[in-house]
N, C-alpha and C positions, 0 to 999 in steps of 0.2 A: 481554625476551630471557631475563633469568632465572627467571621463571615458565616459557618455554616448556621449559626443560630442565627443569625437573622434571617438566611433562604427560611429554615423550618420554619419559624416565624410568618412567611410570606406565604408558607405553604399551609397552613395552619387555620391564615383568615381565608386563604381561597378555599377551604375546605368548609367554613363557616359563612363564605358568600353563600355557596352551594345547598348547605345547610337552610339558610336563611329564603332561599328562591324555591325550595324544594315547599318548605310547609307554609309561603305564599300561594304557591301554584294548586294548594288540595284543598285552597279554599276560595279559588278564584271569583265563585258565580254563587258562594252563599257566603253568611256573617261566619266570622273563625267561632268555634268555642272557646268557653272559657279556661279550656283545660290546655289545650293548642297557645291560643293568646299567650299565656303564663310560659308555655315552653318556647315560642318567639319572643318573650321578651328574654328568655334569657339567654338563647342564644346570641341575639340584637346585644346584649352590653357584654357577652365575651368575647365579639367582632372587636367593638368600644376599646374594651382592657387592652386586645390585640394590636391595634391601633397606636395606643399609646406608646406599649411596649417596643412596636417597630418605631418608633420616633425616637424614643428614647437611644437605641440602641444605634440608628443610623447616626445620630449625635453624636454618641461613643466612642465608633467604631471610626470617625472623623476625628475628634479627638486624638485616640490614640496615632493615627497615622501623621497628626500634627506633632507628634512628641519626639518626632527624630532629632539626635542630637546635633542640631548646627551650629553648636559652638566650635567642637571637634572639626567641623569642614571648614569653619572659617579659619581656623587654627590652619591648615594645610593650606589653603588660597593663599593665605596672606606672605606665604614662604618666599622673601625675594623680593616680596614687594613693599617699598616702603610706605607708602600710601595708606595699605591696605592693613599694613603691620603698627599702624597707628589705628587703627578706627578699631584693630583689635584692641589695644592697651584701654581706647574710651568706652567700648561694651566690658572689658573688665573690670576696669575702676567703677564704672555704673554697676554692676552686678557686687562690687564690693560694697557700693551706699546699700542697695539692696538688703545686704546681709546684715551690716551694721550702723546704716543714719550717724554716723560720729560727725567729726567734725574733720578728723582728717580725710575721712573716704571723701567727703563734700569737698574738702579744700584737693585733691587728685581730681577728684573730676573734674573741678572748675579748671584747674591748671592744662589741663590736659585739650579741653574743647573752651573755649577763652569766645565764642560768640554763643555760649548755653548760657542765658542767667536765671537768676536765682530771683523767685519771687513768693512770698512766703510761706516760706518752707518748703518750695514744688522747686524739683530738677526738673527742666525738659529732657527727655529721653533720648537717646542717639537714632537717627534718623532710623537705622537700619531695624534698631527696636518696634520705632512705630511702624516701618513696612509691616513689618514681620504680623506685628497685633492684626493690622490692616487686612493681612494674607488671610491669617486664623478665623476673622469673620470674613471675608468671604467664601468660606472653605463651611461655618458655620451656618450663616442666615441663606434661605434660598433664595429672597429679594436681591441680595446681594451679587448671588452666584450668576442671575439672569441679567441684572442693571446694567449701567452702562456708569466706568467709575471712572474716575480723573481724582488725582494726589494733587495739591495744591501747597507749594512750598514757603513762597514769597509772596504770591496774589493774597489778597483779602478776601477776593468775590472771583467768582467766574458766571460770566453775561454769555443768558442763551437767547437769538433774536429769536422770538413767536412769530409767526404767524395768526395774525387775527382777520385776516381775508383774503380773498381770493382773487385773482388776474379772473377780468371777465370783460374781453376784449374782442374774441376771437369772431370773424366773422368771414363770411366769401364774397369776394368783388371781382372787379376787372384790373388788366393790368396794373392803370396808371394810378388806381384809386390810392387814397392815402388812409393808412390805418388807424386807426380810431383808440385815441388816446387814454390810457388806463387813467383809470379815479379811484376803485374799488381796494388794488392791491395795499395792505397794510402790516407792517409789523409792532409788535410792542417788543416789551422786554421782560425776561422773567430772570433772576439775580439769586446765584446758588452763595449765601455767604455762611459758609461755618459755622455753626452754632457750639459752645461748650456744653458738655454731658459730665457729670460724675459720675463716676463707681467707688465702693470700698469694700474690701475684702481682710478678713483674718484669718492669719497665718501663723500657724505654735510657731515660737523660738525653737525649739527644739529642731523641727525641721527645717525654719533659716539657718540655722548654724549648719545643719549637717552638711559634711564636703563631697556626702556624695550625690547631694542633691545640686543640678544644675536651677539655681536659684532662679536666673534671668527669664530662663526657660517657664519655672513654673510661675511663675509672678506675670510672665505675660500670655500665658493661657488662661489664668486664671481671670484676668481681666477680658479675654474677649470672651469667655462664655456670659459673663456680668453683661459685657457691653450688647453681646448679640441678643439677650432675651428685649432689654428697652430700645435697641434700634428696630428690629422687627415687630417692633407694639407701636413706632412710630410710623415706619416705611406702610402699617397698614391704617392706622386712623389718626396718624399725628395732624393738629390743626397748622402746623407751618407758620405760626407765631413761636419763633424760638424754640422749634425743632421743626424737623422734615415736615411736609406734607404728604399724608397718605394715601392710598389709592381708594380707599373707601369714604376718603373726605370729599363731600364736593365742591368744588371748589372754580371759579373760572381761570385760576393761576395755575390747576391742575385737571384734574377732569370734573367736568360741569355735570349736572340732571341731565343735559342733552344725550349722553353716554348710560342712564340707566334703562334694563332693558325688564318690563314687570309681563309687557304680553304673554299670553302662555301660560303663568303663575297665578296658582290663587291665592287668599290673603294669610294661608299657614302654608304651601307646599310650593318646590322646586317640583315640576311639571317637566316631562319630553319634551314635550313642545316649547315650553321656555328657553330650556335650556339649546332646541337649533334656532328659534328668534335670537339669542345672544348672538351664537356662532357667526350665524349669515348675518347683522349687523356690524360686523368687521369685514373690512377690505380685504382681496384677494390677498395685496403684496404685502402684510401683515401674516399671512397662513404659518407659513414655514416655522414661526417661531412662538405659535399660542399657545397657553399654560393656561389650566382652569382652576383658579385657587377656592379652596373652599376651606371652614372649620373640620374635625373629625365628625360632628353632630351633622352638616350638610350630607356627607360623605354617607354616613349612614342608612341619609334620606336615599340619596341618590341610587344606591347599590340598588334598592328597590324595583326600580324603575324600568317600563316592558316599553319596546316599540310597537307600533301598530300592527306588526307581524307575534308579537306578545315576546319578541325575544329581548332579553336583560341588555341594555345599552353600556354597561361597566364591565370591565374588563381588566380582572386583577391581575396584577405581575406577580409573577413566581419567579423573579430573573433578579437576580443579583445589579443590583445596579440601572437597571429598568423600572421607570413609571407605569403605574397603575394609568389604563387609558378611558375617556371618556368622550362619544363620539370621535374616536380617532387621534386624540387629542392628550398629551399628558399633563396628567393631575399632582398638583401641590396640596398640601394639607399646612396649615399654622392653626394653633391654639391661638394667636390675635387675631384671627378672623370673623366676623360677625358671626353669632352663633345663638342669634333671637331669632324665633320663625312666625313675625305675629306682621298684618298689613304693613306695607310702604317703608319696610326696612332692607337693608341690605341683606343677602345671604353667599352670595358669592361674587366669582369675576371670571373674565376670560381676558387675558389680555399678553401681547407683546411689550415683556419685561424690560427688555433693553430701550425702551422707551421710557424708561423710569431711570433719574442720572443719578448720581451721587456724587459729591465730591468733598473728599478728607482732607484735614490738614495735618502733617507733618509735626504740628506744633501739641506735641502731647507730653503732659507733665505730671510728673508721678513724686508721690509724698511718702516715706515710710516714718508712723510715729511709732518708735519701741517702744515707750515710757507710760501711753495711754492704758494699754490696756497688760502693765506691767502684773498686775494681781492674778490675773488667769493667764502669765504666762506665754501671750501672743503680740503680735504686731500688726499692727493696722496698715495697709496699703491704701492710699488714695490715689485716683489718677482723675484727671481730666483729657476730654480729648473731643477736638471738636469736627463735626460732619456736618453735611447738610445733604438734602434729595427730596426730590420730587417728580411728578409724571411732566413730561415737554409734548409728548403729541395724544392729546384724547382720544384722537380717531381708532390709535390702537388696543383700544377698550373696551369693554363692555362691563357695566356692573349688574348683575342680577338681582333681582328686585320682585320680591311679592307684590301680590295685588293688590 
């Protein structure tokens, strides 16, 4: 049932693209009235509503499919194996600090995992835990879902060689000649090193106590919806001083002004023609995998938009699980995506995600205070948890850019 609400949903703003293209087209070659105007604008922000609402709801609906119980399967895995029937007794004993911060749940944990320490007041989390959150956002951010990610256990940093120039050597002779010496080719270095993040979250006692809430469970859902809204406000204009670098930042350690692309645009609108200067400014063997990220407010612009044959270049999904296309191309939507429409700013992107790397650590430590916010009742979760990301190859970029 909950799938079908989101197709209506899909089916709903295609009806209101429709909507919207229809009382464009009957005022092509004169100014709209003021009476028309009034009824595009309101259609224009029930698209908007719509919008939100399918974001919200694909959120959810992830969500929910994250909430299967895997303690129950590890409980069955672990049958037989003693290995395995230990790491179950450490997600237990953690899920018991969880419930109750005492001092014996802390002293079983500790006893139990004897290389976790204790730093004030923070337990590190059993590894599987942190997969698990790990999983959650990338199930949650769609930066995430395209990157390219690496877990980092014992490393401090993980070193990516750049490329900062080119072999430019190549030339035709005769047999015997001798090749002609590279000088040009260059590498630097760009250094993913983990950064800490906090969250914190409150949770009634009431439902930590209850036994039939799987605690572990909700305590680290709760934490990656937290983590995924400020990782994807970083993954798109973090300055890379002590969080990720973003793809809207520019940057020469990630993608430079040489990658924005304004031709086509003027100094308030995304333009057709901008947006195939983007396109055809990326390389062939980048195609297969471009994504056009834009805010819901670009998106709006864009829907507009007639080719020179006057036909609509957007092309909304009514398909379950199918992107919305644009030029050929499937479109992302983030509320952290630029969404000022005024000269020499950002307004979108085109680019191959998996060109953008991530790399987490393992080392995530989580705090429950009962005592703080004893008077109303709840518990405070703190967690720490450290990441880092950033773009490795510009070429497979483009950022769109008014005039």
């Amino acid at each position: 049932m909950k799938s079908e609400k989101l197709l209506q949903l899909k089916q709903q703003r295609a009806s209101l693209t429709v909507a919207i293209r229809t009382l464009i087209d009957r005022f092509t070659d004169v100014e709209i009235p003021a009476e028309s105007k009034t009824e595009l604008e309101k259609v224009e922000k029930a698209f908007d509503d719509l919008n939100v609402k399918i974001l919200a709801e694909e959120a959810q609906l992830n969500r929910e499919r994250l909430a299967g119980e895997r303690h129950d399967e590890a409980k069955e895995d672990a049958k037989g194996d003693p290995e395995k029937t230990e790491e179950l007794k450490i997600r237990e004993a953690f899920g018991g600090y969880l419930r109750q911060a005492d001092s014996a749940s802390i002293t079983q944990y500790r006893a139990l995992q004897q290389d976790n320490p204790t730093q004030a007041g923070y337990l590190v989390a059993p590894e599987q835990f942190v997969a698990e959150v790990i999983q959650d956002l990338n199930d949650l951010v769609f930066m995430r879902q395209n990157a390219r990610k690496f877990t980092l256990k014992k490393a401090q940093s993980l070193g990516f060689p750049k490329r900062t120039a080119r072999m430019s050597t190549f030339a035709w002779g005769t047999e015997i000649q001798a090749p002609t010496a590279d000088s040009s080719l260059a590498f630097g270095k760009r250094e993913f090193i983990p950064k800490p993040a906090t969250g914190g979250i409150l949770v009634s006692k009431t439902l930590v106590r209850n036994s039939a809430i799987n605690i572990e469970q909700y305590i680290r859902g709760e934490f990656a919806n937290d983590f995924a809204q400020g990782m994807e406000q970083a993954y798109m204009t973090g300055s890379g001083a002590g969080q990720p670098l973003g793809v809207f930042t520019a940057s020469a350690d990630g993608i430079s002004t040489s990658r924005d692309v304004s031709t086509g645009n003027t100094a308030t609108e995304i333009k057709f023609d901008g947006l195939i200067e983007a396109k055809y400014s990326i390389k062939q063997q980048h195609a297969t995998k471009l994504r056009w990220l834009f805010h819901r407010d670009g998106v709006k612009k864009i829907v507009k938009l007639k080719d020179s044959n006057g036909q609509y270049i957007w092309q909304p999904s009514v398909v379950l699980g199918q992107p919305d296309l644009l030029l050929n191309l499937p479109v992302d939507m983030s509320e952290n995506a630029p969404s000022t429409f005024t000269t020499g700013l950002y307004v979108g992107m085109l680019g191959n995600f998996s060109n953008y790397w991530i790399a987490d650590s393992l080392n995530m430590e989580v705090q429950a205070l009962m005592e703080l916010y004893a008077l109303t009742n709840q518990v405070y979760y703190i967690s720490r948890i450290e990441t880092d990301g950033m773009p490795v190859l510009e070429e497979a970029f483009a950022r769109v850019k008014l005039g």
